[in-house]
N, CA and C of each residue as an Amber inpcrd file, in Angstrom:
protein
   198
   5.5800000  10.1010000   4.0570000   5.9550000   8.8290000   3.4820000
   5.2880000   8.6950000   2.1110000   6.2470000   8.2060000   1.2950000
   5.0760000   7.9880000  -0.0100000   5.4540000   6.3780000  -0.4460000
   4.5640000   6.4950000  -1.4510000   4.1090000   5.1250000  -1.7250000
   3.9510000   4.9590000  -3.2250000   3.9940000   3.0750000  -4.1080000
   3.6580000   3.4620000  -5.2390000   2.5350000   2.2090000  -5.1670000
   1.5560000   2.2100000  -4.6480000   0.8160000   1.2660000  -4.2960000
  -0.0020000   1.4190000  -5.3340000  -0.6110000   2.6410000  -5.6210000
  -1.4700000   2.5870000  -7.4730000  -0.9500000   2.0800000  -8.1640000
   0.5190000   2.5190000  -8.2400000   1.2740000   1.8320000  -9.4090000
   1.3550000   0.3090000  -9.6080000   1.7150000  -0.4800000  -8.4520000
   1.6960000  -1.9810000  -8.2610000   0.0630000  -2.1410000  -8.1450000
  -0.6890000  -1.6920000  -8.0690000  -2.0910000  -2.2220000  -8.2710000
  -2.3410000  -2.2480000  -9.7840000  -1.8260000  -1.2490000 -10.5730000
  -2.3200000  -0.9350000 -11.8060000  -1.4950000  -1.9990000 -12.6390000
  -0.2490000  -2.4780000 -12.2490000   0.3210000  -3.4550000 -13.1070000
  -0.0650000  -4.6570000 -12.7020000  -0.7690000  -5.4390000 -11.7900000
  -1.8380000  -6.3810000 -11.6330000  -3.4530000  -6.4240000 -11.9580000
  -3.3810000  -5.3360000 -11.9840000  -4.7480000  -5.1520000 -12.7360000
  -5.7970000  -5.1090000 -11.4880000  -5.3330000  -5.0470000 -10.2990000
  -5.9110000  -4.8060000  -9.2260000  -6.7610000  -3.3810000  -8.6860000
  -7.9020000  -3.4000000  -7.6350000  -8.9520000  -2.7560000  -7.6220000
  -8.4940000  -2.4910000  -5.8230000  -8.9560000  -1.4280000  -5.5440000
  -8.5860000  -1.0140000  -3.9140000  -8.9210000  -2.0330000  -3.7230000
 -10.3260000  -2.2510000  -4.0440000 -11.5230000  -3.2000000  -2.8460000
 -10.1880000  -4.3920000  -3.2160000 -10.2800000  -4.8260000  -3.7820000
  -9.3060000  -6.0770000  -4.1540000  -8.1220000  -6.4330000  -2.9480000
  -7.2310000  -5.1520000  -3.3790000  -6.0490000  -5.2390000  -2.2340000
  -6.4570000  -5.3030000  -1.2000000  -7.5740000  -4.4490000  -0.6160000
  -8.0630000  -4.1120000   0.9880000  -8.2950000  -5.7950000   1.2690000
  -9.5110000  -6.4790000   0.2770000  -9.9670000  -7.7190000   0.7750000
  -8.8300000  -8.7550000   1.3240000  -7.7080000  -8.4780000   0.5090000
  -6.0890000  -9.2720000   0.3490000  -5.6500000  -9.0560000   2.0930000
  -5.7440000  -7.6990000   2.2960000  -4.8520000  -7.5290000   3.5580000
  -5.6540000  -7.2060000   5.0140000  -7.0310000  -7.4430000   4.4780000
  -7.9290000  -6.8580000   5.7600000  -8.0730000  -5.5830000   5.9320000
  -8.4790000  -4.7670000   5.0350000  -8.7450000  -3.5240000   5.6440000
  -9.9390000  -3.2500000   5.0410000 -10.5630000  -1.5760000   4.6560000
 -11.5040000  -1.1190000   4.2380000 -10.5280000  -0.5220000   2.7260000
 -11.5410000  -0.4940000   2.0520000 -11.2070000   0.1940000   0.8650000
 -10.7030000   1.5280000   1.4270000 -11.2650000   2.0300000   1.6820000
 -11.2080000   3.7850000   2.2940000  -9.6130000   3.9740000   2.7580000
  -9.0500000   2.6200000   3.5160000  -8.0240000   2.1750000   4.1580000
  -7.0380000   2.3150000   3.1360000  -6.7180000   1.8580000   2.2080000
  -6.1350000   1.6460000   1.0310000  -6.3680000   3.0490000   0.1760000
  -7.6320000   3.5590000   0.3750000  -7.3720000   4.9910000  -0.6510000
  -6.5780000   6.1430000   0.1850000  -6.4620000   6.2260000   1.9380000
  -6.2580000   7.0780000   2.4920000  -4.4590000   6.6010000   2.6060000
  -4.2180000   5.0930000   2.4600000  -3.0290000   4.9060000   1.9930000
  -2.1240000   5.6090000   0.8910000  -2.7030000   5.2540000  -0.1490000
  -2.3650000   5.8250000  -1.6640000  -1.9320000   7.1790000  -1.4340000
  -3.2030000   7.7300000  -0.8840000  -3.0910000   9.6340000  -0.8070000
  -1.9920000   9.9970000   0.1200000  -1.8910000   9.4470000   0.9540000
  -0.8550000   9.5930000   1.7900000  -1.4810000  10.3170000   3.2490000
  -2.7310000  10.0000000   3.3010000  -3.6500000  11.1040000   4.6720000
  -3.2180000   9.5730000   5.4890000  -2.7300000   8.3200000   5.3340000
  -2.5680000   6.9930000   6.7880000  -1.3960000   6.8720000   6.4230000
  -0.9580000   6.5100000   7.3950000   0.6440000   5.6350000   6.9350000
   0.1430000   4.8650000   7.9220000   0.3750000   3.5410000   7.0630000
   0.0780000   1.9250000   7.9570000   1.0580000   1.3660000   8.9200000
   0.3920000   0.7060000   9.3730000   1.4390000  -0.2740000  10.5160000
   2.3110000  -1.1210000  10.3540000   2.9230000  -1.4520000  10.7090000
   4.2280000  -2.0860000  10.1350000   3.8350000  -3.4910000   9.8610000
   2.4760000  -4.4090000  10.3850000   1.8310000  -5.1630000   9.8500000
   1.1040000  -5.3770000   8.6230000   0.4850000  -3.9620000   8.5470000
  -0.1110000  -3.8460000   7.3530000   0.7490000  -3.4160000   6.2820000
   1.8340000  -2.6630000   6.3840000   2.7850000  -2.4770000   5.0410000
   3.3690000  -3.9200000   4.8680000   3.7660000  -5.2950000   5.8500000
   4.2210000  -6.0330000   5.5940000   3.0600000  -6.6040000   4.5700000
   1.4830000  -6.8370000   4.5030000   0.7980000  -7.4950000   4.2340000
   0.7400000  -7.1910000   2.5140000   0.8460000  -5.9450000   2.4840000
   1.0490000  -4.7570000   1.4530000   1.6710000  -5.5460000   0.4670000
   3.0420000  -5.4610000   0.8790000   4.0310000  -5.7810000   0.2100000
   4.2690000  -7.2870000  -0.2560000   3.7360000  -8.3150000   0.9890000
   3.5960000  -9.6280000   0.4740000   2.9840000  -9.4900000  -0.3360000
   1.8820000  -8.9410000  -0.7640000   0.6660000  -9.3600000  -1.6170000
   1.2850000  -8.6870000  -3.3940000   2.3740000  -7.8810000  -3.2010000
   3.0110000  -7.5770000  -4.5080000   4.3790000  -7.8980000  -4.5150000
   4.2950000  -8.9350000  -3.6400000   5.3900000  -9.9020000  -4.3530000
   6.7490000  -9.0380000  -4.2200000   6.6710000  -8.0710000  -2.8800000
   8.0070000  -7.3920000  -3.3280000   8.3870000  -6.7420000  -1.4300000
   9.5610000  -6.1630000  -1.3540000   9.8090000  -5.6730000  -0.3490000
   9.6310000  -4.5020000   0.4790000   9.2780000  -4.5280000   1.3440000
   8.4130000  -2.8970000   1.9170000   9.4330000  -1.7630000   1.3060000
  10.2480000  -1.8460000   1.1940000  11.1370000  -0.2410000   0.8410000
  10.4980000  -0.0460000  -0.2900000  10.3960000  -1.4530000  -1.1920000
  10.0850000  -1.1640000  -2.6470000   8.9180000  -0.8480000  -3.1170000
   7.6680000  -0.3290000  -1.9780000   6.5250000   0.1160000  -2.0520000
   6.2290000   1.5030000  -1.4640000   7.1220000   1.2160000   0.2250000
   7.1490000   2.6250000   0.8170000   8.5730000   3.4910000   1.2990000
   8.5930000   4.3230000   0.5650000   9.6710000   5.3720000   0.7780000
   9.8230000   6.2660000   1.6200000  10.5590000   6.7410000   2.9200000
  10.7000000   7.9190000   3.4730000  11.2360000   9.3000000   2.4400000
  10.4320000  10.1740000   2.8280000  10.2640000  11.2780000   2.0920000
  11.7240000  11.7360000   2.9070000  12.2580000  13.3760000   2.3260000
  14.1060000  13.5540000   2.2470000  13.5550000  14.0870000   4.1260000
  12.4610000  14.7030000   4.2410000  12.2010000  15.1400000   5.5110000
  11.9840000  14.5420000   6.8610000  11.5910000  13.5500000   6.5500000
  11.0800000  12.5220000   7.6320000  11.8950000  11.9590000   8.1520000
C-alpha cells in the first residue's frame, strides 16, 4: 500500500509528532506508516485523512499487486 502522507504533512507544515498527537498514535507509528513497514486500521487511516481534510483513497493507494 502506499501513501502520500509526507507529502500532505509537508504542505501543512506539519511534524510526525504533530500528526501522531492529531490521531493518537506514536510518532514511530506515523514514520513506520510513511515507510510503508504498517499499514493502519481502517480507524486510523480514517483519522489520517480527516485530519488532511481529504478522503482515504486520496492519501492511501493500493499498489497494481495487492
Amino acid at each position: 500500500m502506499k501513501n502520500n502522507i509526507r507529502v500532505e504533512r509537508a504542505i501543512l507544515r506539519m511534524t510526525q509528532q504533530q500528526l501522531a498527537e492529531r490521531v493518537g498514535v506514536s510518532r514511530q507509528t506515523i514514520n513506520a506508516i510513511e515507510s510503508g513497514k504498517f499499514i493502519p486500521s481502517t480507524l486510523l487511516a480514517l483519522r489520517i485523512a480527516r485530519t488532511f481534510q481529504k478522503q482515504v483513497e486520496q492519501i492511501f493507494q493500493l499498489e497494481e499487486n495487492e
